[in-house]
N, CA, C and O atoms as CSV, one atom per row, in Angstrom:
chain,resi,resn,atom,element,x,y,z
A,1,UNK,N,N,-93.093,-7.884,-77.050
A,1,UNK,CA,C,-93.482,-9.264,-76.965
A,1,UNK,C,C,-94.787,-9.349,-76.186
A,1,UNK,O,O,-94.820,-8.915,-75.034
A,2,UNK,N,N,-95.971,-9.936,-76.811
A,2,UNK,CA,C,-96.822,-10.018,-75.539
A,2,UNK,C,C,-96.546,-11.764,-75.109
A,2,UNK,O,O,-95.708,-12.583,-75.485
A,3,UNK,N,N,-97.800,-11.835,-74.061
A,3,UNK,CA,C,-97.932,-12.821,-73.448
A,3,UNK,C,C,-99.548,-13.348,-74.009
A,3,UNK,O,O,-100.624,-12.781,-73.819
A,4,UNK,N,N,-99.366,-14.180,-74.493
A,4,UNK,CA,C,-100.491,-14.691,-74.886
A,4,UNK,C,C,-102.050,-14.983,-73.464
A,4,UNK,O,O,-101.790,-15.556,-72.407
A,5,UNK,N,N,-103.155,-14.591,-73.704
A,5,UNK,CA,C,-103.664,-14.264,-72.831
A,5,UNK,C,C,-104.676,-15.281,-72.358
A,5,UNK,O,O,-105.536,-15.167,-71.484
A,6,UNK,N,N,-104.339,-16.422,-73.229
A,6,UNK,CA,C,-104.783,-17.812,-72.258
A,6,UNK,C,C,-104.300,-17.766,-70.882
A,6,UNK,O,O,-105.090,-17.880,-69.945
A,7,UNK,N,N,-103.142,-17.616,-70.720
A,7,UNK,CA,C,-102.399,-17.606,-69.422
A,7,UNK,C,C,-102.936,-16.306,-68.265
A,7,UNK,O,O,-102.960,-15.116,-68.579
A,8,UNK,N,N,-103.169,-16.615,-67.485
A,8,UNK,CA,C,-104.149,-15.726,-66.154
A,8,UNK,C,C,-102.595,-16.483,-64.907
A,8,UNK,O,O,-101.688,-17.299,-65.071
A,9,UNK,N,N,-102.958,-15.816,-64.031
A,9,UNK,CA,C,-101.736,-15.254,-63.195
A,9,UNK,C,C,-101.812,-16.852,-62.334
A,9,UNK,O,O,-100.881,-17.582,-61.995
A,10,UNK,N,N,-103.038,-16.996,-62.188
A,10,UNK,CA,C,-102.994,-18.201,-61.608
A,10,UNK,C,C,-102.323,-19.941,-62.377
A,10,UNK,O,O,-102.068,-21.025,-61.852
A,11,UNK,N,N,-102.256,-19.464,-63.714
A,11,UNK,CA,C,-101.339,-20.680,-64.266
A,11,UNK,C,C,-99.872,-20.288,-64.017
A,11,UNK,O,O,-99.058,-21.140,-63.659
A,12,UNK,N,N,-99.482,-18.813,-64.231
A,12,UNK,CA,C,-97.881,-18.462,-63.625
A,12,UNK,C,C,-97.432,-19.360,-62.772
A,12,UNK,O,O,-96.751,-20.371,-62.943
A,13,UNK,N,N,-98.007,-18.751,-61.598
A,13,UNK,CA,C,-97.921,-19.168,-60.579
A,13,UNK,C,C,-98.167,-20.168,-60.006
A,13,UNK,O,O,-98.004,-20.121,-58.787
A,14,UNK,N,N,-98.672,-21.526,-60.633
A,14,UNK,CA,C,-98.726,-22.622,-60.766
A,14,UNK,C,C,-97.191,-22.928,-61.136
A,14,UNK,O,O,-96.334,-23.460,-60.430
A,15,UNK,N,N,-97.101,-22.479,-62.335
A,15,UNK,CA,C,-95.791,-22.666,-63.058
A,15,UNK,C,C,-94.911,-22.913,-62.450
A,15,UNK,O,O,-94.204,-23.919,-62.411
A,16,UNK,N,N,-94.876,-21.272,-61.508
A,16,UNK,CA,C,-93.242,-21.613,-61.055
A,16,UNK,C,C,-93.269,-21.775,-59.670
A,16,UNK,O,O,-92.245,-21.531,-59.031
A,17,UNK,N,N,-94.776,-22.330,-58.837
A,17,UNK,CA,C,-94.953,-22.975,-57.855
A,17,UNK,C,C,-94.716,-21.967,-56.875
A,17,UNK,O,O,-93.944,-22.184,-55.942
A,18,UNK,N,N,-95.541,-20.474,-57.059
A,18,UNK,CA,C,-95.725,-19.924,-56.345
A,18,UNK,C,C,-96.919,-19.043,-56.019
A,18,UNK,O,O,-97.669,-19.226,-56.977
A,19,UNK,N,N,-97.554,-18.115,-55.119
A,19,UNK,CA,C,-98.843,-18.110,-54.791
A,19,UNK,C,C,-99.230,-17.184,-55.702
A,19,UNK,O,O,-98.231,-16.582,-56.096
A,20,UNK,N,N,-100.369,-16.737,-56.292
A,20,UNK,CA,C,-101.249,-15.786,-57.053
A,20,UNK,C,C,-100.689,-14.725,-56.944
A,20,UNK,O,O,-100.081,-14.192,-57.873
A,21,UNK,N,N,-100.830,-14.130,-55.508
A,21,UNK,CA,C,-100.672,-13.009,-55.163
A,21,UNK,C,C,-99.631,-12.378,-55.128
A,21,UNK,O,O,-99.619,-11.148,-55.065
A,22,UNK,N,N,-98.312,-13.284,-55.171
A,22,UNK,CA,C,-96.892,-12.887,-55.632
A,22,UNK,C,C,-96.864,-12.743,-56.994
A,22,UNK,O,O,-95.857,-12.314,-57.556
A,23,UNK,N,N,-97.777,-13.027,-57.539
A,23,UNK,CA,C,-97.671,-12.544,-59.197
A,23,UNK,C,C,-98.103,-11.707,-59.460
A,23,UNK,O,O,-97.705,-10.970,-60.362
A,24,UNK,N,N,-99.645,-11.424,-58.345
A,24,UNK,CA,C,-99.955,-10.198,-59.003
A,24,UNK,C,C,-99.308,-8.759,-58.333
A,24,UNK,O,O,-99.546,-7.669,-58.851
A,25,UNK,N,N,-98.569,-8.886,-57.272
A,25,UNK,CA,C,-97.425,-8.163,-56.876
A,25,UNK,C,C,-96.515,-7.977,-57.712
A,25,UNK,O,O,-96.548,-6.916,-58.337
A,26,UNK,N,N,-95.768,-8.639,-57.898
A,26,UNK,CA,C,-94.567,-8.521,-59.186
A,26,UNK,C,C,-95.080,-8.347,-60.478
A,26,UNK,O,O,-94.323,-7.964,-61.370
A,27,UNK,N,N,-96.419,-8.606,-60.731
A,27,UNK,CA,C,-96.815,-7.970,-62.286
A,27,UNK,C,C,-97.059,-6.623,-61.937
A,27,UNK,O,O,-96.461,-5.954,-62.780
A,28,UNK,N,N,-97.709,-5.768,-61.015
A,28,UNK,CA,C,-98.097,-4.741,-60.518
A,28,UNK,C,C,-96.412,-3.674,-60.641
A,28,UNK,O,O,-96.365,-2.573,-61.188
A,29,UNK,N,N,-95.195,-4.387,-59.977
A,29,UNK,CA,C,-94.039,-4.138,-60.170
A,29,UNK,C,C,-93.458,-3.681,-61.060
A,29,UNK,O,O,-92.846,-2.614,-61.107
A,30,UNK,N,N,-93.612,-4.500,-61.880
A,30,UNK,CA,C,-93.222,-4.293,-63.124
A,30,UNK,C,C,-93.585,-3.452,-64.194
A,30,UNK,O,O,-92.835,-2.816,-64.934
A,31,UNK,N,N,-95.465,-3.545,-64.201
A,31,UNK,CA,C,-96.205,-2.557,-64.766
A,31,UNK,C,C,-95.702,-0.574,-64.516
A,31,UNK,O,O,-95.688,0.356,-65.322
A,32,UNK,N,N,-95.363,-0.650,-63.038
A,32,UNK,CA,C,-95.372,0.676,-62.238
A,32,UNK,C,C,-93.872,0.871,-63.241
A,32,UNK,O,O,-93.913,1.705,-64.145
A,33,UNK,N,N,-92.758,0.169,-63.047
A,33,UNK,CA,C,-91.597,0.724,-63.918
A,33,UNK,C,C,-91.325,0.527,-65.241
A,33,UNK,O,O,-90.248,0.318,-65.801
A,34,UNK,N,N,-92.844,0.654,-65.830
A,34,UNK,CA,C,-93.178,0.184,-67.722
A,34,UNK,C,C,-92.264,-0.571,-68.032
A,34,UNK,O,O,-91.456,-0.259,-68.907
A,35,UNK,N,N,-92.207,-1.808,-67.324
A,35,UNK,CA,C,-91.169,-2.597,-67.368
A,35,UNK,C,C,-92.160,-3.752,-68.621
A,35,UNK,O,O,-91.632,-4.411,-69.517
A,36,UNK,N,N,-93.447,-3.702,-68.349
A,36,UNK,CA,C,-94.335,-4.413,-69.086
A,36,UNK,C,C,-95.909,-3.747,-68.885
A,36,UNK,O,O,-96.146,-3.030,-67.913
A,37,UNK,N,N,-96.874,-4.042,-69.835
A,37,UNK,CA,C,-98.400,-3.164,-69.870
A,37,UNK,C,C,-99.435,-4.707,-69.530
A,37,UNK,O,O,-99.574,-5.561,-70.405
A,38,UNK,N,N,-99.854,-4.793,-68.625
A,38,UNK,CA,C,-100.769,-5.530,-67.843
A,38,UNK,C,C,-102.356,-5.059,-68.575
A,38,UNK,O,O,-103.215,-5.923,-68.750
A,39,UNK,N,N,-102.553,-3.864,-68.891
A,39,UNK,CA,C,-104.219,-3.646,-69.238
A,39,UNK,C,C,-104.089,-2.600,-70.435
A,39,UNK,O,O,-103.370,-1.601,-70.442
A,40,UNK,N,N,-105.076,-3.116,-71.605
A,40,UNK,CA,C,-105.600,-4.319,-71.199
A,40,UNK,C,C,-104.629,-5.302,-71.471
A,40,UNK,O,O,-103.434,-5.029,-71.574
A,41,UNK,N,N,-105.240,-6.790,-71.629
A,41,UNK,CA,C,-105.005,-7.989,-72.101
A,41,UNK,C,C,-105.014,-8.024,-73.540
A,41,UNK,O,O,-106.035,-7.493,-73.979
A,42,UNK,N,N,-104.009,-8.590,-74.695
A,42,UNK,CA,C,-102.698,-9.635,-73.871
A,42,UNK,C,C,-101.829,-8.547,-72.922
A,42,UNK,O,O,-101.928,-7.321,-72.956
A,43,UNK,N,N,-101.124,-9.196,-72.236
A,43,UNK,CA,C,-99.963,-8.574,-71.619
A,43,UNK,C,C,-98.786,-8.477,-72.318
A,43,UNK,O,O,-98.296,-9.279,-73.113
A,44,UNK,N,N,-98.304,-7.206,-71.866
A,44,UNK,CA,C,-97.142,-6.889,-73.645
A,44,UNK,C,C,-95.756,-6.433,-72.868
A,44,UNK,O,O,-95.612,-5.296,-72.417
A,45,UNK,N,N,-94.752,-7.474,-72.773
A,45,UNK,CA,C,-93.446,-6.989,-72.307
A,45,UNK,C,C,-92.996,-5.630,-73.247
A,45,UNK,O,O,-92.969,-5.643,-74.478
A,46,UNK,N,N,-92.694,-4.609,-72.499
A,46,UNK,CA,C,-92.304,-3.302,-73.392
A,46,UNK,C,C,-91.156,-3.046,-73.311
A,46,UNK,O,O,-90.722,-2.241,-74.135
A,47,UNK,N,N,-90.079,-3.704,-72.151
A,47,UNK,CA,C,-88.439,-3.473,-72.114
A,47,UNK,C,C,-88.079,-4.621,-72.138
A,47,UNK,O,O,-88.336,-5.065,-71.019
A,48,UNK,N,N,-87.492,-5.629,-72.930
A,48,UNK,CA,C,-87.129,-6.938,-72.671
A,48,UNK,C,C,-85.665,-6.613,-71.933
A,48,UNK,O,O,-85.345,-7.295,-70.959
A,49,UNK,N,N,-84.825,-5.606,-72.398
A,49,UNK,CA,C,-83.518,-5.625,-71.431
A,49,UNK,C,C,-83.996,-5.051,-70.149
A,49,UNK,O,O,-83.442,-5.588,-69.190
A,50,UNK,N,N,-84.745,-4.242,-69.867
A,50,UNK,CA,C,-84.891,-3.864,-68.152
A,50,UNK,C,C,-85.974,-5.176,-67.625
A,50,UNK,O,O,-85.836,-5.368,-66.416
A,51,UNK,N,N,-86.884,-5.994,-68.196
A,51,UNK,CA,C,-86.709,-6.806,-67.495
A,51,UNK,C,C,-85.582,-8.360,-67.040
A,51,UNK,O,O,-85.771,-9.200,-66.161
A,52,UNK,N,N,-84.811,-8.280,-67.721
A,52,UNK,CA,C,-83.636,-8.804,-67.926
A,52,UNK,C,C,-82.575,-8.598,-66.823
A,52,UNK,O,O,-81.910,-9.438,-66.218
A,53,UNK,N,N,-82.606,-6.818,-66.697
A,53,UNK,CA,C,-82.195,-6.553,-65.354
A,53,UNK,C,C,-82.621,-6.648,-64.406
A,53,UNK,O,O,-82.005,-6.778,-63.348
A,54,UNK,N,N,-84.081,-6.592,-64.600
A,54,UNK,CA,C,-84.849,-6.881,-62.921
A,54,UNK,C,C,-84.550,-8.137,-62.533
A,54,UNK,O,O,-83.953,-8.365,-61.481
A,55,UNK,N,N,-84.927,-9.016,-63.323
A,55,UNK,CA,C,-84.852,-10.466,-63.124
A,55,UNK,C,C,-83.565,-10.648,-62.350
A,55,UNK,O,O,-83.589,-11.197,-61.248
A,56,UNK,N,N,-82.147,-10.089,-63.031
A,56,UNK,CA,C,-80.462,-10.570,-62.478
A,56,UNK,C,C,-80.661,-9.927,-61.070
A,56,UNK,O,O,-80.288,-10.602,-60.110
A,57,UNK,N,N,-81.291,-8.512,-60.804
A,57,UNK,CA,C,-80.769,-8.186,-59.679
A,57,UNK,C,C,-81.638,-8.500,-58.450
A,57,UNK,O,O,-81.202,-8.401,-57.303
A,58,UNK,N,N,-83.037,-8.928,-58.785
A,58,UNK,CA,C,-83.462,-9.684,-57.843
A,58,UNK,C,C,-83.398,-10.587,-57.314
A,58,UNK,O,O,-83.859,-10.791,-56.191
A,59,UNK,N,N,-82.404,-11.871,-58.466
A,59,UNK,CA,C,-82.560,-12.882,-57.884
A,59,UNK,C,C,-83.598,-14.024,-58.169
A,59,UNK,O,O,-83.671,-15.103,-57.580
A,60,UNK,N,N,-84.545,-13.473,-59.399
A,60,UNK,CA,C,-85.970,-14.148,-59.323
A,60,UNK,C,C,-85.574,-15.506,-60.271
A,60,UNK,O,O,-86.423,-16.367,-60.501
């Protein structure tokens, strides 16, 4: 799935009313456990079930 690449980290995080830099932390996160591919652009979810799990066990 990608992410369509109108969207820059700073509308995320608008979104879900939290700061830039926690996005680009948790995209960085995610990237490191090819959980999703950040570069280049679009951004392309590559495990939809492991992020599925990240999401439940963090809490996010």
């Amino acid at each position: 799935m990608q992410i369509e690449s109108i969207f820059t980290q700073y509308d995320i995080a608008n979104y879900c009313n939290l700061k830039r830099e926690y996005i680009s932390v948790l995209l960085r996160r995610l990237a490191g456990r090819r959980i999703i591919r950040i570069k280049p652009k679009p951004w392309t979810v590559l495990d939809m079930e492991a992020l599925r799990d990240y999401i439940s066990e963090t809490s996010f």
